[in-house]
C-alpha positions as CSV (number, residue, x, y, z in Angstrom):
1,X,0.0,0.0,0.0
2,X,3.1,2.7,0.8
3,X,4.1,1.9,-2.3
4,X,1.0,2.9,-4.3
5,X,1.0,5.7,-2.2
6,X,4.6,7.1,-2.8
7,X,3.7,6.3,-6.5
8,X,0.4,9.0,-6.8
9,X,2.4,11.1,-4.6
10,X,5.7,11.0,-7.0
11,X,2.8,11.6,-9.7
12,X,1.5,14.7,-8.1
13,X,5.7,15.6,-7.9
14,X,8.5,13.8,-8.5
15,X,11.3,16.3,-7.6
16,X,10.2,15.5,-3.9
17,X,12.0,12.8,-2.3
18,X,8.0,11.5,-0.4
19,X,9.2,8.2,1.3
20,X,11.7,10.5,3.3
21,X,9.9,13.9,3.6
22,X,9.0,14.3,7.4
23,X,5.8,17.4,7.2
24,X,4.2,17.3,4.1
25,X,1.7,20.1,5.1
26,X,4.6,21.9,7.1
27,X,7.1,22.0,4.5
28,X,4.7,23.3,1.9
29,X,5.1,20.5,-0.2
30,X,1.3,19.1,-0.1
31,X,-1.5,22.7,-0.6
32,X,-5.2,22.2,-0.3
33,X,-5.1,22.1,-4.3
34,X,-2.5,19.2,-3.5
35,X,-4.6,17.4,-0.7
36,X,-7.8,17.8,-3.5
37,X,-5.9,16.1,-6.4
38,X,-4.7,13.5,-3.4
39,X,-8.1,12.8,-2.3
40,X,-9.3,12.3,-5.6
41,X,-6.3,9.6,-6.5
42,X,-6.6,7.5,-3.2
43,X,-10.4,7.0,-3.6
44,X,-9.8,5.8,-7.1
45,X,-7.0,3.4,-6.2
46,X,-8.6,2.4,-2.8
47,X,-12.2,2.5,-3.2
48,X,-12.3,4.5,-0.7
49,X,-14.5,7.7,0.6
50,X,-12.3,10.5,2.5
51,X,-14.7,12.7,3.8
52,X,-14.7,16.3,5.4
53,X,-14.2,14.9,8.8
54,X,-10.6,13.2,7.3
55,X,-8.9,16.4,6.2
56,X,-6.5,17.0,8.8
57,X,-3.0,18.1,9.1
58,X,-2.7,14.1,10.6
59,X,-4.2,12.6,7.9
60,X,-2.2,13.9,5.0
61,X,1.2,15.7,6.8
62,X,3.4,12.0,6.2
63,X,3.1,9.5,4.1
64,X,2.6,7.3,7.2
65,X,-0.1,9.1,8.2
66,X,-1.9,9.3,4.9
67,X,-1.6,5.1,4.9
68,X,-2.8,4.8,8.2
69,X,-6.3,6.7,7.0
70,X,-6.3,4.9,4.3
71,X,-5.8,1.6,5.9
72,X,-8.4,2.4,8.5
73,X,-11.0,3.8,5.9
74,X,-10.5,0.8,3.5
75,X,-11.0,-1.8,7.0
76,X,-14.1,0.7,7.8
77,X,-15.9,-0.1,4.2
């Protein structure tokens, strides 16, 4: 699953190095344009649903934390 993940990530940029980036959010690497576009390409991939409720700096600052939501949305559905 990290895999797929780094893959949309390295999609959305691939001059950033995503399996080693610490604050996605922080850094200014991922914008809310970047989170939309995110969104968009996990649902897709994981037949998943990210609501509202999951937009938070947690959710989407690390590519750990972004695999954790979607771990725990795709166990929830």
């Amino acid at each position: 699953m990290k895999e797929k993940i780094l893959e949309i990530l390295n999609d959305y940029d691939d001059s950033v190095d995503f399996a080693n980036e610490k604050s996605l959010i922080g850094d200014h690497i991922l914008d809310s344009f970047g989170i939309i576009n995110l969104v968009g390409e996990l649902e897709d991939e994981f037949d998943i649903t990210i609501g509202p409720e999951e937009m938070t700096k947690e959710n989407f600052d690390s590519v750990d934390g972004i695999e954790a939501m979607v771990k725990r949305l795709s166990d929830e559905q």
